[in-house]
N, C-alpha and C positions, 0 to 999 in steps of 0.2 A: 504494500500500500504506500499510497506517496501521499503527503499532506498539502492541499491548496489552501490560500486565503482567499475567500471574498473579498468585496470593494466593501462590507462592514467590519470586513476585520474576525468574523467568524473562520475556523478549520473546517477542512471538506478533504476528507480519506479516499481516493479511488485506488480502485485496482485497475492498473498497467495496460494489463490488458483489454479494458473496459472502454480506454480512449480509443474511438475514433478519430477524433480531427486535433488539432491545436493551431489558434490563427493569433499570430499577433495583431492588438488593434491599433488605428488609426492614434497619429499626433492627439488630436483634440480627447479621442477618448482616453487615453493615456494620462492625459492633466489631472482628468477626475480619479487616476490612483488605480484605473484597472487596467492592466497591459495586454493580458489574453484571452482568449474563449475559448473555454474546452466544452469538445464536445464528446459524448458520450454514442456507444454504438446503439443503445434504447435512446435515443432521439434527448437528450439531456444537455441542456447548456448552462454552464456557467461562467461566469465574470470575475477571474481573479487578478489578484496583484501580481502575483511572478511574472515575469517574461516566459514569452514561448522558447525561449533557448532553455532557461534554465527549467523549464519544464520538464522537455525532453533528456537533460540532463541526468535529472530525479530520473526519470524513467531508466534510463540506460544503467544507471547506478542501484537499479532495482531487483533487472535481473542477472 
């Protein structure tokens, strides 16, 4: 399991292999504190702080 933060600052535990997508976002959406979108292979999206690099990172480092 890898730990994301929301843009309120809550933890969010997925499994690895659960991720389908990760997009980094836009400049502007950025500002507001959330840099990625992960999405989920059950249609699941959330708004974290990490970067999409250091996401995949977590990941890689997982298995």
């Amino acid at each position: 399991m890898i730990e994301l933060t929301d843009h309120n600052g809550y933890s969010h535990y997925f499994a690895p292999s659960a991720i389908a997508h990760v997009q980094e976002t836009s400049t502007s959406t950025q500002y507001r504190g959330i840099h990625a979108i992960v999405r989920t292979f059950d249609g699941r999206e959330t708004e974290v702080r990490e970067s999409a690099q250091s996401i995949v990172s977590k990941i890689r480092q997982s298995s």
